[in-house]
N, C-alpha and C positions, 0 to 999 in steps of 0.2 A: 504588415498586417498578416492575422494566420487567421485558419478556420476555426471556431468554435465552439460549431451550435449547428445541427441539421435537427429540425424539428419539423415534424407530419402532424396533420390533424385526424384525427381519431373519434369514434362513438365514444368509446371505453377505456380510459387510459391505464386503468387497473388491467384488467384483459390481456392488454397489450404490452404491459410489460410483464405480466405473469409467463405470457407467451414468447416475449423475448428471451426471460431468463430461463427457461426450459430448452426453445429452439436452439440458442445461440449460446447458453453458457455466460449473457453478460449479467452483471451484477446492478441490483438497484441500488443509483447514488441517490437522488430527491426525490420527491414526494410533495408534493404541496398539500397542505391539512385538508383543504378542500377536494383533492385528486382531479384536479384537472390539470396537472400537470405532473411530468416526470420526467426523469434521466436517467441511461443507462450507463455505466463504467464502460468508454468502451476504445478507451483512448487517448489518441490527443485528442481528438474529435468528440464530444459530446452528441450521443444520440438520445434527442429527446420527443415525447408526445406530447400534443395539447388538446384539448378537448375539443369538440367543434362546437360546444355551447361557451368554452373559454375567447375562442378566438371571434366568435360570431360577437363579443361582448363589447369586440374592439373593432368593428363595423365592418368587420370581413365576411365572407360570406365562400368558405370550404365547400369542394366538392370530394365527393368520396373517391379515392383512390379506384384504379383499374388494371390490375397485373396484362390484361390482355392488349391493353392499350398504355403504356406507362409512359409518362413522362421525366420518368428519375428510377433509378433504385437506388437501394442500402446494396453495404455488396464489403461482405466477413473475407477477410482472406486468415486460410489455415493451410496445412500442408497434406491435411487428409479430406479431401475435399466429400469421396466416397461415403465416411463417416457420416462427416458434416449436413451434410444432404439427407441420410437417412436417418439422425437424428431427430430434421429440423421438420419430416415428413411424419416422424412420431409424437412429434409436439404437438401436430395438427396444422404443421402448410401445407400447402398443397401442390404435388408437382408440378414444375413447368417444364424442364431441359433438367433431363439428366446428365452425369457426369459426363463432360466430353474433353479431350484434347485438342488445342486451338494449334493455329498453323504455327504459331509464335512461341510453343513451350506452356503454355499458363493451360491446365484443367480449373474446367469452369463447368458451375450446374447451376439453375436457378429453382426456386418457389416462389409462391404467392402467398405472403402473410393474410390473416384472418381480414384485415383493413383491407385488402387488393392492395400492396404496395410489391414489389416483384423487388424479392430479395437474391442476389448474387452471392454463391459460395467459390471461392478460388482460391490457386494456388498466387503464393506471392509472385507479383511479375521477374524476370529473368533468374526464376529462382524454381 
């Protein structure tokens, strides 16, 4: 079995992947003609949005994300972390931890996308 699929639910799925591809440099794969749904290029791993009127359709009931309180993040590994970070802060995240070096070798920064989902920028582990 492998990963496939991490999907967030979202006000705005448009928004948020206008915001992805600006912050992070991923690339839009789908689109559903209706836009409540979408994918970004970003791997093996597909990172996808769903609407929270898409998923509320299917008797679930989303609560809005919280960078202050997170229960998960997204988390970009590049090797310019510095960049990465002050890019994703010109895209409009919002900082949370700036760049820092961890006791283990890996520089690590985080922000808080426009949803509240707390996004990790790092360097690759033992690398």
């Amino acid at each position: 079995m492998q990963l496939g699929y991490i999907i967030h639910y979202v006000e705005n799925v448009a928004a948020t992947l206008d915001f992805y591809e600006a912050a992070f440099a991923c690339a839009r794969r789908f689109v559903t003609p209706e836009g409540d749904y979408g994918e970004l290029d970003t791997g093996a791993t597909t990172l996808a949005f769903a609407s929270f009127a898409l998923i509320r359709q299917g008797g679930k009931n989303p609560v809005r994300a919280d960078a202050r309180a997170p229960v998960g993040e997204i988390a970009f590994v590049t090797a310019d972390v510095a960049a990465a970070h002050a890019r994703a802060i010109g895209a409009g995240a919002a900082p949370v931890q700036a760049p820092k070096e961890m006791p283990w070798g890996q520089t690590i920064a985080y922000v808080s996308d426009a949803d509240g989902f707390l996004v990790e920028i790092c360097t690759p582990m033992g690398g």
